[in-house]
MIDOSE-1310 file (N, C-alpha, C; in nm, 2 decimals, decimal comma, always signed):
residues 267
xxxx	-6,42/+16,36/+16,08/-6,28/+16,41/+16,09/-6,20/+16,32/+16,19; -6,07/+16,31/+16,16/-6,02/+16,22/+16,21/-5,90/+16,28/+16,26; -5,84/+16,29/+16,35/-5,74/+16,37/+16,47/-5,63/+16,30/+16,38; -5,50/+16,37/+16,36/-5,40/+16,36/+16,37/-5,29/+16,26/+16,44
xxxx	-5,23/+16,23/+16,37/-5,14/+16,10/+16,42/-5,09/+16,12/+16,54; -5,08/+16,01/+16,66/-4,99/+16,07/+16,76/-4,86/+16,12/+16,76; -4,76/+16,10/+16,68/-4,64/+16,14/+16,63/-4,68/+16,30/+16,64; -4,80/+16,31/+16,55/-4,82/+16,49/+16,46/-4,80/+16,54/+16,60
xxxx	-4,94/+16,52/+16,67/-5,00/+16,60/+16,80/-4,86/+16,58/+16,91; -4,79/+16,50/+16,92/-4,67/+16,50/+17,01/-4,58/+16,65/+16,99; -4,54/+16,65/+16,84/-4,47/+16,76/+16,83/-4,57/+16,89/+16,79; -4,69/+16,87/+16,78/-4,78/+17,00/+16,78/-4,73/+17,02/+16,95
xxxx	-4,79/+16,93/+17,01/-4,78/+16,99/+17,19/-4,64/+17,02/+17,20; -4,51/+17,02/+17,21/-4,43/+17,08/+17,19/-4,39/+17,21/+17,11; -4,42/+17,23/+17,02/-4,44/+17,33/+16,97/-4,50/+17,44/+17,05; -4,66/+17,41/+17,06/-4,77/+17,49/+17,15/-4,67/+17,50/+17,27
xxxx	-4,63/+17,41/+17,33/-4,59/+17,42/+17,47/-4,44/+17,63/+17,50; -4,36/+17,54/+17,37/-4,23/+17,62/+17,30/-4,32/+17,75/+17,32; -4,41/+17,81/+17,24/-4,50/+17,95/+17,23/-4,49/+18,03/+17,39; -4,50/+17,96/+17,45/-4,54/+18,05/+17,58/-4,39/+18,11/+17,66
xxxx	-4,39/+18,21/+17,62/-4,24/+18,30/+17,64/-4,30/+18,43/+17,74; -4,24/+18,45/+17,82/-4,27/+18,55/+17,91/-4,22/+18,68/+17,86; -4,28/+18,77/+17,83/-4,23/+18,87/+17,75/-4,26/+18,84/+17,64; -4,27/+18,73/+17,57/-4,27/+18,76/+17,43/-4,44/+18,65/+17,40
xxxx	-4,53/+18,66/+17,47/-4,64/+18,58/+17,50/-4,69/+18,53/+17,31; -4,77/+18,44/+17,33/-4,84/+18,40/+17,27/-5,02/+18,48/+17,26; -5,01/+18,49/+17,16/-5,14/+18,54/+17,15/-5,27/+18,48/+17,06; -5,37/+18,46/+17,15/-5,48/+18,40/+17,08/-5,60/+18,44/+17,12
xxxx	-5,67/+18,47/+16,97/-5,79/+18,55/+16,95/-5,95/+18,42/+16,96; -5,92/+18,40/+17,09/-6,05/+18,25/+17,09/-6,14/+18,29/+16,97; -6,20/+18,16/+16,93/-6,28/+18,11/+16,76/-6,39/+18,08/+16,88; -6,49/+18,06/+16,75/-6,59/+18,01/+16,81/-6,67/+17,91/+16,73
xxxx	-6,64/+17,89/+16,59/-6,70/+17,83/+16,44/-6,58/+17,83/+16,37; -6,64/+17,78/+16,25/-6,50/+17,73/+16,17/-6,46/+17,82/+16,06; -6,62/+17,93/+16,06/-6,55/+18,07/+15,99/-6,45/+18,11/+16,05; -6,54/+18,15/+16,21/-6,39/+18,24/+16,28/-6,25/+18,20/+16,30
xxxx	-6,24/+18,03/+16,28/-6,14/+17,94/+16,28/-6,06/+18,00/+16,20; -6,14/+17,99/+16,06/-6,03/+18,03/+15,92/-6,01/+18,17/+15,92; -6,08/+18,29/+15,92/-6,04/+18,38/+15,97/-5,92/+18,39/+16,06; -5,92/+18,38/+16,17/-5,82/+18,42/+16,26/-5,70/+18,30/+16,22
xxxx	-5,74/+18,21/+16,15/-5,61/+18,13/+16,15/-5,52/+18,13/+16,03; -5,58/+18,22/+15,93/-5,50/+18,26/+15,84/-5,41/+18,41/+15,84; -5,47/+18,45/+15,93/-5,37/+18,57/+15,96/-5,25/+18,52/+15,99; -5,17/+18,60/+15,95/-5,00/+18,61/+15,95/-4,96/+18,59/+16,13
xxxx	-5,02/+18,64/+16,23/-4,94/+18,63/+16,36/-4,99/+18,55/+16,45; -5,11/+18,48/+16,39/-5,18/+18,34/+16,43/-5,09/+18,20/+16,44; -5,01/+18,14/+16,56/-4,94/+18,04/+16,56/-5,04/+17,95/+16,64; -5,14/+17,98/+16,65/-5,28/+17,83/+16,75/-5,36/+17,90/+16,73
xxxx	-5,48/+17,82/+16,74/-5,65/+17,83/+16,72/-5,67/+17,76/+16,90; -5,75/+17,87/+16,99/-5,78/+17,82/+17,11/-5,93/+17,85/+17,09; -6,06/+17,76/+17,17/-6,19/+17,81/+17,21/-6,20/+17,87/+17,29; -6,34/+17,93/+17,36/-6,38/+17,98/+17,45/-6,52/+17,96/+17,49
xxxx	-6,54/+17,88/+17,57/-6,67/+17,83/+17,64/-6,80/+17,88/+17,61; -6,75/+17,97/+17,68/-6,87/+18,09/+17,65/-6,92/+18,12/+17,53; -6,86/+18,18/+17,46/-6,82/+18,19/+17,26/-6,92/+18,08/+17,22; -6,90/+17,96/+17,25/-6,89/+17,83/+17,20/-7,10/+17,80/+17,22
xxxx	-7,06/+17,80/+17,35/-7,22/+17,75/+17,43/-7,33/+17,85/+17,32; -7,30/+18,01/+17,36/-7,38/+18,08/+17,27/-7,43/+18,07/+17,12; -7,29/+18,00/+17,06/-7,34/+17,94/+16,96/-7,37/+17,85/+16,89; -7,39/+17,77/+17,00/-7,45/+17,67/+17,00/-7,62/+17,66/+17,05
xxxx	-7,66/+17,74/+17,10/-7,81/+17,79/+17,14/-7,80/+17,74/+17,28; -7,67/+17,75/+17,33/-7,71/+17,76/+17,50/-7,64/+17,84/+17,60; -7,61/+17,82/+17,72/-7,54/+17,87/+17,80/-7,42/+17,81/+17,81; -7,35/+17,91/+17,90/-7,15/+17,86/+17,93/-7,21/+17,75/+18,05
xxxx	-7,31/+17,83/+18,12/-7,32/+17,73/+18,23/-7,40/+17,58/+18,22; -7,48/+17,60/+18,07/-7,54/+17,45/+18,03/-7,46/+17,40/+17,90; -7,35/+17,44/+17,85/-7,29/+17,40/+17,79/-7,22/+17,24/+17,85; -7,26/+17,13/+17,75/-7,25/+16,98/+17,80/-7,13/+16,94/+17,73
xxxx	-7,06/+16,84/+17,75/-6,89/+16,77/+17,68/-6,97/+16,76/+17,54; -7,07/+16,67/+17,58/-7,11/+16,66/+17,44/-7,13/+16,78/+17,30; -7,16/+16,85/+17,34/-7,22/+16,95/+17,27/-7,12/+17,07/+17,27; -7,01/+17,08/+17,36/-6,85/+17,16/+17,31/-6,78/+17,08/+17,23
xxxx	-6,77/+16,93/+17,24/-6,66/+16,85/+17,17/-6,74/+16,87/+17,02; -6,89/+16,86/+17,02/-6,96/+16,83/+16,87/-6,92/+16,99/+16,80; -6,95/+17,08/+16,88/-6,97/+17,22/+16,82/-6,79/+17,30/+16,75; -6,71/+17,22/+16,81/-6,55/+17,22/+16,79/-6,51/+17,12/+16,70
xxxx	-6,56/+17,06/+16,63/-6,52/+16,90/+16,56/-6,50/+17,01/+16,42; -6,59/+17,12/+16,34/-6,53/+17,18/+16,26/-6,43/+17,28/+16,28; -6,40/+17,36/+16,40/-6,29/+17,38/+16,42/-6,15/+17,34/+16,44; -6,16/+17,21/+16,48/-6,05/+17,12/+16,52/-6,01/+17,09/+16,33
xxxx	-6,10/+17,07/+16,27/-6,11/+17,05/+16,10/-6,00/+17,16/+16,05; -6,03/+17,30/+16,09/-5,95/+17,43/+16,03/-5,82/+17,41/+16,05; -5,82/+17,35/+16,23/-5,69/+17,40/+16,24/-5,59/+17,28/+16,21; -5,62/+17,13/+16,15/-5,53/+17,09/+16,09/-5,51/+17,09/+15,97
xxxx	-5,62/+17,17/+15,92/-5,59/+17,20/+15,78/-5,46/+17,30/+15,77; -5,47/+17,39/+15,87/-5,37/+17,53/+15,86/-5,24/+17,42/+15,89; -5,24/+17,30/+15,99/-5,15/+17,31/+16,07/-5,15/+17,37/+16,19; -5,20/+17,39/+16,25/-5,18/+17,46/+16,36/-5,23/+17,37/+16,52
xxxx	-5,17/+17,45/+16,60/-5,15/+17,36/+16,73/-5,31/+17,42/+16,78; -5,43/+17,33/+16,86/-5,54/+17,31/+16,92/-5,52/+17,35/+17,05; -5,62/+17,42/+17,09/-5,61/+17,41/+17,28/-5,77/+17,46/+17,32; -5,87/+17,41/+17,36/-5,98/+17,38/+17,36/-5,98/+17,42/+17,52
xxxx	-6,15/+17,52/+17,57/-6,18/+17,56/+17,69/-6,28/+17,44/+17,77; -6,22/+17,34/+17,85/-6,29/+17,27/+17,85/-6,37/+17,31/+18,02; -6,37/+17,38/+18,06/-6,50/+17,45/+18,16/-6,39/+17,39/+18,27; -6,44/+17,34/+18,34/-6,42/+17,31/+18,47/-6,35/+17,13/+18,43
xxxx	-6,40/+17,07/+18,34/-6,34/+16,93/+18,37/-6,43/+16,85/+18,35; -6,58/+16,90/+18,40/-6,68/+16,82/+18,37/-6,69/+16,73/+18,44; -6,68/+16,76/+18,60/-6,66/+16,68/+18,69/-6,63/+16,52/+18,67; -6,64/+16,39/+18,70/-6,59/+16,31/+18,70/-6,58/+16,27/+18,60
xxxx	-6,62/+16,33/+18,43/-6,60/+16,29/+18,33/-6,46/+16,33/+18,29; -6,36/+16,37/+18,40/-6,24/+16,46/+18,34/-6,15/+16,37/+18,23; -6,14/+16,26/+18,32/-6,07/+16,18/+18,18/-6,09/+16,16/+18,11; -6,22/+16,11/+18,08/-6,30/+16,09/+17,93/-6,29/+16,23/+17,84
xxxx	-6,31/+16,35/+17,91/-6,30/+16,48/+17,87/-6,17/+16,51/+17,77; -6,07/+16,53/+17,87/-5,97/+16,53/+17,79/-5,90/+16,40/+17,70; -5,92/+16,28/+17,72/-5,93/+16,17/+17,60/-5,97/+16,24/+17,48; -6,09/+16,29/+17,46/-6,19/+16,29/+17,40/-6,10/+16,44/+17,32
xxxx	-6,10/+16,51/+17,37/-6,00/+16,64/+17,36/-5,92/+16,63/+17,23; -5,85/+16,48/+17,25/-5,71/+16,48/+17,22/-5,72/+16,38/+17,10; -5,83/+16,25/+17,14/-5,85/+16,13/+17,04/-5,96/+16,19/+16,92; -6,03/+16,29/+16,95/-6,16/+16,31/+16,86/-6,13/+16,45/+16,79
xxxx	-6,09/+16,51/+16,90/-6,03/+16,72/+16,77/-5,88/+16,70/+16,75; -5,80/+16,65/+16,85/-5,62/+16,63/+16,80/-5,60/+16,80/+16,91; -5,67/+16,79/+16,99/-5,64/+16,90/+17,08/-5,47/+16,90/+17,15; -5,45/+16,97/+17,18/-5,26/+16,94/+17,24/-5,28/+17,04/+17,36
xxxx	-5,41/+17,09/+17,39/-5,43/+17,16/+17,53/-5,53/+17,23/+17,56; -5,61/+17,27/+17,67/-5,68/+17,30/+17,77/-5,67/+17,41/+17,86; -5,80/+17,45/+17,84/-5,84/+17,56/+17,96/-5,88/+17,47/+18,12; -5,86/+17,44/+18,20/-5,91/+17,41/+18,35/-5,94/+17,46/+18,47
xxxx	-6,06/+17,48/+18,45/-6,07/+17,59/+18,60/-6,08/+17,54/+18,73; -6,10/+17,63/+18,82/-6,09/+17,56/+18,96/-6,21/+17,62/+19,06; -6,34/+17,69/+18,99/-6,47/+17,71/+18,93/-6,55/+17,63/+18,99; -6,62/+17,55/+18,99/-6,72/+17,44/+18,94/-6,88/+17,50/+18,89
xxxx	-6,86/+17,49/+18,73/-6,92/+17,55/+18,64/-7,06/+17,58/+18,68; -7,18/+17,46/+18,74/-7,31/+17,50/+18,78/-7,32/+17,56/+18,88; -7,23/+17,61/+18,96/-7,28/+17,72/+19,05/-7,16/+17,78/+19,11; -7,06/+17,82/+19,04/-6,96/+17,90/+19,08/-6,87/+17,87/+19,22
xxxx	-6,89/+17,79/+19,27/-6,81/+17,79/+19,38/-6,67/+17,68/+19,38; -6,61/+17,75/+19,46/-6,44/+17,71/+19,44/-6,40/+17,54/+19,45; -6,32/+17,46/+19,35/-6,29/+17,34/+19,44/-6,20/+17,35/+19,51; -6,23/+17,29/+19,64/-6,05/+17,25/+19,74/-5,93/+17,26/+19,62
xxxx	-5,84/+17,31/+19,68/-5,72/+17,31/+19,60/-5,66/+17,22/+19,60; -5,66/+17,13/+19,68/-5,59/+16,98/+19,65/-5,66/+16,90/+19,52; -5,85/+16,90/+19,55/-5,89/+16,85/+19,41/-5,80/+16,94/+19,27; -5,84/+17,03/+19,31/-5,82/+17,12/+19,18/-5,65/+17,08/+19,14
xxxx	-5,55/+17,07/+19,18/-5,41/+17,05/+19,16/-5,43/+16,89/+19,12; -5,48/+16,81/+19,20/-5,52/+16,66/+19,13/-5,59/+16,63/+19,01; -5,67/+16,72/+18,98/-5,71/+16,72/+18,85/-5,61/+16,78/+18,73; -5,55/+16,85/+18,76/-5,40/+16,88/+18,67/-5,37/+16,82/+18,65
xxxx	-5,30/+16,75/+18,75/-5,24/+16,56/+18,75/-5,29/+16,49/+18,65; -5,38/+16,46/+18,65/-5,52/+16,34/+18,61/-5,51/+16,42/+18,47; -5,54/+16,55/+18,41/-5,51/+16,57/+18,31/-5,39/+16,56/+18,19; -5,26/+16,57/+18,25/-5,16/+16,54/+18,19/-5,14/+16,37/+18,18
xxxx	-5,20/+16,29/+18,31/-5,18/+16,19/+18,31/-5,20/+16,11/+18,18; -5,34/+16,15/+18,09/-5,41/+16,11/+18,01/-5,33/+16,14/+17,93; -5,28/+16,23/+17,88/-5,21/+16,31/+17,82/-5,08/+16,25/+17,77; -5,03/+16,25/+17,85/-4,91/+16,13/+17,86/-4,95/+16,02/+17,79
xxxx	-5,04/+15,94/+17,85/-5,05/+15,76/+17,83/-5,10/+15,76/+17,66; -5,15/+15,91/+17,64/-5,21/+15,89/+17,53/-5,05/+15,95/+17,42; -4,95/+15,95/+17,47/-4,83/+15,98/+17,41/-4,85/+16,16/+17,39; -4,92/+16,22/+17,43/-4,84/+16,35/+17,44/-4,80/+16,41/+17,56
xxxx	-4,70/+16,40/+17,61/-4,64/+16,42/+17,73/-4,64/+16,55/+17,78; -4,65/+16,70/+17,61/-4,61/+16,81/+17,61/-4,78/+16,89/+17,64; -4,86/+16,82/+17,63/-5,01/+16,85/+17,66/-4,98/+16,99/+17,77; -5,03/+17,08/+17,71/-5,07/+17,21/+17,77/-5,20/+17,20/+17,89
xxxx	-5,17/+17,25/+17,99/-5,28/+17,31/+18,07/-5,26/+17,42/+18,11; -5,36/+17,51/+18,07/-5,42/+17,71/+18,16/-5,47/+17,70/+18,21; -5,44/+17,68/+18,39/-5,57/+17,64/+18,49/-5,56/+17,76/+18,51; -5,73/+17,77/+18,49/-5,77/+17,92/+18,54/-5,74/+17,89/+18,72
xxxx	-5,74/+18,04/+18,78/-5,76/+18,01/+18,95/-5,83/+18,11/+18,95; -5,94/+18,10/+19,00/-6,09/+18,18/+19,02/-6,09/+18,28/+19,18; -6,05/+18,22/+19,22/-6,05/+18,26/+19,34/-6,09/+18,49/+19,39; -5,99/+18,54/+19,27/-6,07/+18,65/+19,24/-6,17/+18,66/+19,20
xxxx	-6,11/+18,63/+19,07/-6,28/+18,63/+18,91/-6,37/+18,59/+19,08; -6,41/+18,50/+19,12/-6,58/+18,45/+19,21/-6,63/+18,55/+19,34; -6,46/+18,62/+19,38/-6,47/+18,71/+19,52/-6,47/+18,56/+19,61; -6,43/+18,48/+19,61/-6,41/+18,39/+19,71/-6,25/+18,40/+19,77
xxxx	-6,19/+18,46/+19,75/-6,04/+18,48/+19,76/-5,98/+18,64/+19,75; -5,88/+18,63/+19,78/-5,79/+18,79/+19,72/-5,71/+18,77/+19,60; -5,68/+18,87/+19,55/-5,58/+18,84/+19,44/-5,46/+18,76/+19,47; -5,39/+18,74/+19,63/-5,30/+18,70/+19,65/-5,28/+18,54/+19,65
xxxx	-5,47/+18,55/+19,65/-5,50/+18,38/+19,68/-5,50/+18,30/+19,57; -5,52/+18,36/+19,48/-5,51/+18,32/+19,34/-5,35/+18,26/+19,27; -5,29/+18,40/+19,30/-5,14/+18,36/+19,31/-5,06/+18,22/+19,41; -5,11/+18,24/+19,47/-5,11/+18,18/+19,58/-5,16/+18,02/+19,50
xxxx	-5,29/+17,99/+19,46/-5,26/+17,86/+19,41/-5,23/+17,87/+19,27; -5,21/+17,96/+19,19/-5,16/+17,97/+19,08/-5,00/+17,91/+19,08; -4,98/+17,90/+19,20/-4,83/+17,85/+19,24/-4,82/+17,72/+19,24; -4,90/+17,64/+19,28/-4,95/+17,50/+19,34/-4,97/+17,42/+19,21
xxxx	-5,05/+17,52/+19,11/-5,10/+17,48/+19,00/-4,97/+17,46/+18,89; -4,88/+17,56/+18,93/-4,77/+17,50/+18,85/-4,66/+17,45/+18,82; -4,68/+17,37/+19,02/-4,63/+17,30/+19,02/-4,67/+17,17/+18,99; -4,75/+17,14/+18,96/-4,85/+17,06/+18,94/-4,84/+17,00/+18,77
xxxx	-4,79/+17,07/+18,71/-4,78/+17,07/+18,57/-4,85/+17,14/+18,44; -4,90/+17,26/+18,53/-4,99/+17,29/+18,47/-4,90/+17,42/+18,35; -4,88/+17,45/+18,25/-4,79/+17,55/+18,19/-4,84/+17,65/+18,23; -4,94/+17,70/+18,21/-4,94/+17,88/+18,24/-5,08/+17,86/+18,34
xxxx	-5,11/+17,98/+18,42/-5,23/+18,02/+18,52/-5,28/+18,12/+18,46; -5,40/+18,09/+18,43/-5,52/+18,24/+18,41/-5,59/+18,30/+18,52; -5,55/+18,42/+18,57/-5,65/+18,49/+18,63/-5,72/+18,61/+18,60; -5,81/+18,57/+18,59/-5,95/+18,66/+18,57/-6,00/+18,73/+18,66
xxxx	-6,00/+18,88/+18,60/-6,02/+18,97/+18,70/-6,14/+18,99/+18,72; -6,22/+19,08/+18,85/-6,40/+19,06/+18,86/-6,44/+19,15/+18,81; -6,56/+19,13/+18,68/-6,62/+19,21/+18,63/-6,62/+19,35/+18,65; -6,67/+19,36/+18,77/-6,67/+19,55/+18,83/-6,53/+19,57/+18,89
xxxx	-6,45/+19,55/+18,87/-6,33/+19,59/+18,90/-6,19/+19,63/+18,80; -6,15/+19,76/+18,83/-6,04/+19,78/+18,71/-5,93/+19,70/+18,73; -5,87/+19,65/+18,58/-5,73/+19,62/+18,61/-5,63/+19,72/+18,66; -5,57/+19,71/+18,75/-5,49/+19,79/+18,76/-5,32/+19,79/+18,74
xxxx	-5,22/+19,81/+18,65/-5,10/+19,77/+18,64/-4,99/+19,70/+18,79; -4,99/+19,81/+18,89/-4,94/+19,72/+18,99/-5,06/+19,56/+19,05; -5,14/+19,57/+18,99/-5,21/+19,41/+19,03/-5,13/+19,31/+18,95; -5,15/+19,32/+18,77/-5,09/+19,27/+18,68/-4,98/+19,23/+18,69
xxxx	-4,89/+19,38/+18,75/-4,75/+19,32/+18,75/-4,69/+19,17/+18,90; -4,82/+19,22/+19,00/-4,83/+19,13/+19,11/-4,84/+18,97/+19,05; -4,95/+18,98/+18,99/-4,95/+18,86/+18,93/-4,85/+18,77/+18,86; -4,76/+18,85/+18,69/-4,68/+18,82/+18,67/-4,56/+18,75/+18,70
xxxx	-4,52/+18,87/+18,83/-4,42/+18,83/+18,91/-4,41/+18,68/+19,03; -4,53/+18,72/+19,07/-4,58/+18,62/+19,15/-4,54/+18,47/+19,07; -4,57/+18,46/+18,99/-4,61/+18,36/+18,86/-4,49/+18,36/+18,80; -4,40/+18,45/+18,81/-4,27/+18,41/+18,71/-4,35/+18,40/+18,53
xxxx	-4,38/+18,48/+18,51/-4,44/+18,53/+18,40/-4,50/+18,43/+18,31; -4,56/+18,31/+18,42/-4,65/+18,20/+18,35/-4,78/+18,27/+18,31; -4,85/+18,34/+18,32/-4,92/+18,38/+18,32/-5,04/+18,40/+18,17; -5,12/+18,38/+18,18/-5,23/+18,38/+18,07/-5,34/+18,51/+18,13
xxxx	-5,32/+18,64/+18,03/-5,39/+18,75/+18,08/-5,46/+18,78/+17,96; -5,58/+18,84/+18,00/-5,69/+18,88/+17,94/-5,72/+19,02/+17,92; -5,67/+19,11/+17,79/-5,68/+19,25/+17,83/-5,86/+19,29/+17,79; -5,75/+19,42/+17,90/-5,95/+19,48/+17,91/-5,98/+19,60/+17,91
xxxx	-6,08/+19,64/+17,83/-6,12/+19,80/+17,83/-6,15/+19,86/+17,94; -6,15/+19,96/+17,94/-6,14/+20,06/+18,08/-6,28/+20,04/+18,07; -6,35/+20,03/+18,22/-6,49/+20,07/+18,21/-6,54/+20,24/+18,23; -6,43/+20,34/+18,30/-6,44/+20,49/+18,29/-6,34/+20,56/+18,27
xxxx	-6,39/+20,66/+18,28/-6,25/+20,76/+18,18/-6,12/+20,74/+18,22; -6,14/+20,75/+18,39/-6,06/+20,80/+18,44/-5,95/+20,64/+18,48; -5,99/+20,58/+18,42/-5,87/+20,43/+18,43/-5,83/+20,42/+18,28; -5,79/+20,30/+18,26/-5,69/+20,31/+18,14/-5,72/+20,17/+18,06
xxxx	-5,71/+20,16/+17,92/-5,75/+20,02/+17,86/-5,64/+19,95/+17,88; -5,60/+19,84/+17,91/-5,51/+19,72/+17,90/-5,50/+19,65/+17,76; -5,38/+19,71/+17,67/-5,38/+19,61/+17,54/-5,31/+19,52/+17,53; -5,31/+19,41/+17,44/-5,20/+19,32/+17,46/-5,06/+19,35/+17,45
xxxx	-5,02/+19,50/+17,37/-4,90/+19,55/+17,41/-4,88/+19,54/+17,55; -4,95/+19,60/+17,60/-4,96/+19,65/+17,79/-4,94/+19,50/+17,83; -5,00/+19,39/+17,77/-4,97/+19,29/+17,87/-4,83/+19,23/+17,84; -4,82/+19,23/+17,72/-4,69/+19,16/+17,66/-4,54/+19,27/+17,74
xxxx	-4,57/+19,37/+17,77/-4,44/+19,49/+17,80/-4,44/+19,43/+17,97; -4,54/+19,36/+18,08/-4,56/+19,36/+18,16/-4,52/+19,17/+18,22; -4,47/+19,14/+18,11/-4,41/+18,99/+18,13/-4,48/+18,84/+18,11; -4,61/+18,91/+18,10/-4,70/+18,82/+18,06/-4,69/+18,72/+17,95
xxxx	-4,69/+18,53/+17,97/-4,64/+18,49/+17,87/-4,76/+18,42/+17,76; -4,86/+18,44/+17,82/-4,98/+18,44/+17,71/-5,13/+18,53/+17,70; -5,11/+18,51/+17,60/-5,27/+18,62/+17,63/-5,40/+18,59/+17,54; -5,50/+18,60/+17,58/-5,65/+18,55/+17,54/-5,75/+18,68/+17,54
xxxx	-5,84/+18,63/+17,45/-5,94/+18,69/+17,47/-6,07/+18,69/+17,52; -6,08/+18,57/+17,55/-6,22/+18,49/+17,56/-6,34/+18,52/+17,50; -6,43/+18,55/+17,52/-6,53/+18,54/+17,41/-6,56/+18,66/+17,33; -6,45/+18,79/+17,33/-6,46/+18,89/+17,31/-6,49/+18,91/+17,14
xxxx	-6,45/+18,79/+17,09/-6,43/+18,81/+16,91/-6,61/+18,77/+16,92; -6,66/+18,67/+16,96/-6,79/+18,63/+16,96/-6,90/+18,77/+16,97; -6,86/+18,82/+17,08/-6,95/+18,96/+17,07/-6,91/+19,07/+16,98; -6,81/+19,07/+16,95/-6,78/+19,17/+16,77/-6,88/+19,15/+16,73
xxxx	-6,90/+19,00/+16,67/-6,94/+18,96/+16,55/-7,06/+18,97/+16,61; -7,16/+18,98/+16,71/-7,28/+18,97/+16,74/-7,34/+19,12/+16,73; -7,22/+19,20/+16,74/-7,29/+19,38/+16,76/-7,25/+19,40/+16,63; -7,19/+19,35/+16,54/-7,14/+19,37/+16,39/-7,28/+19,34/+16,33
xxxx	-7,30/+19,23/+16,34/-7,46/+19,16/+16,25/-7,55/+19,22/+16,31; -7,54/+19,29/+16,48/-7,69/+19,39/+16,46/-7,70/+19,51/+16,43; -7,60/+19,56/+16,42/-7,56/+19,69/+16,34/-7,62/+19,68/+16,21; -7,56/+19,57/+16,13/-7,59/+19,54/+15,99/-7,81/+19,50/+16,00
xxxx	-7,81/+19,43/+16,06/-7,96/+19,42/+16,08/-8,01/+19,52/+16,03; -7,99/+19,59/+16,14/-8,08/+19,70/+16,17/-8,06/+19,80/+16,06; -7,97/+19,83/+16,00/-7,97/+19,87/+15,84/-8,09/+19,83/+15,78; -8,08/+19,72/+15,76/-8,19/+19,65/+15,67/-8,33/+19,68/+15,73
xxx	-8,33/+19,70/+15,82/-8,50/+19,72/+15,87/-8,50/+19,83/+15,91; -8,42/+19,94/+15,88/-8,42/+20,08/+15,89/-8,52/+20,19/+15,82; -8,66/+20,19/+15,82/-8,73/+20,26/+15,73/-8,67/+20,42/+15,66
């Protein structure tokens, strides 16, 4: 497969870039294969095909946290295939950066799938702990840099800011370099909330606001009665200008096929 002309991917990343409306968010159901590619990219309210690390690593027979460039770029090469077949704009979870390989990373992104943008966390994938926020806003830099020279100027970045999601921070802190981050050039900030912890609407809207509704949110089922699910109505009504799933479509289809299994081996 062969990426897309620079011309194409210039006005793909503008386009992609155009999607992210506060209030009126972008919504993408992360793929993980080039079934779920075609699937989700032929529905009618599908305007981009994004991955998800996680999604990705699993199905590929490893982990998010041994998931290698090599082996997301290879495992996405028929995805990247869907989505210029559809036409559709690319934005690829590239973990953390892959520490000093960042440039090559996103080169590789953009010269080998025709990606037009990126997930970047501020993480460091083998053992969870935070980078300095100066690296982490330098690597945004360094990301668009490539990005540019390689003629897409309009190159997307979703820096996640972990700083909740790890408990290394408060939610404020997150905002806090979610701020840095976009100034930095980064288009929207993801913050991921911590597992055991409910979303709660005045957090959300903290965020939002905080962010000026750059924001990339992830709705989430209530884990007890007595809290409430977050849909992507709920996030879209709350100012939010993109929204994801992450590897949520990957586990459907994993409790779907053991459902089905187990039919079959049902005496």
């Amino acid at each position: 497969m062969s990426a897309p002309s620079t011309t194409t991917l210039a006005a793909r990343a503008r386009e992609f870039k155009a999607f992210h409306a506060p209030g009126s968010p972008l919504r993408l159901a992360n793929v993980y294969d080039a079934t779920s590619a075609r699937i989700i990219g032929s529905l009618p309210g599908c305007r981009a095909l994004a991955s998800a690390s996680h999604a990705v690593a699993e199905a590929s027979g490893t982990t998010d946290e041994h998931l290698t460039l090599e082996q997301n770029l290879t495992h996405l090469a028929p995805v990247a295939a869907v989505a210029h077949e559809l036409g559709l704009p690319l934005t690829i979870d590239l973990q953390d950066g892959y520490g000093e390989r960042l440039e090559e990373a996103v080169c590789r992104a953009i010269t080998e799938l025709g990606a037009v943008g990126i997930n970047l966390e501020d993480s460091r994938h083998e053992d969870g702990s935070m980078m300095d926020e100066d690296e982490a806003v330098e690597r945004i830099r360094r990301s668009l840099q490539v990005a540019a020279d390689l003629g897409v100027p309009d190159f997307v970045v979703n820096a996640r800011s972990d700083t909740f999601l790890m408990k290394a921070g408060s939610l404020d802190e997150s905002i806090r370099r979610g701020r840095k981050y976009l100034e930095a050039g980064a288009t929207t900030v993801y913050v991921i909330w911590p597992f055991d912890q409910e979303m709660l609407a005045e957090d959300v809207k903290k965020v939002v606001g905080g962010l000026d509704g750059m924001v990339n949110i992830l709705p989430r089922k209530a884990s007890t009665v007595q809290s409430r699910d977050f849909t992507p109505v709920d996030v879209a009504q709350l100012g939010a200008a993109r929204i994801s799933v992450g590897p949520l479509l990957y586990r459907a289809m994993r409790e779907a096929l053991t459902d089905v299994a187990n039919e079959v081996f049902t005496e």
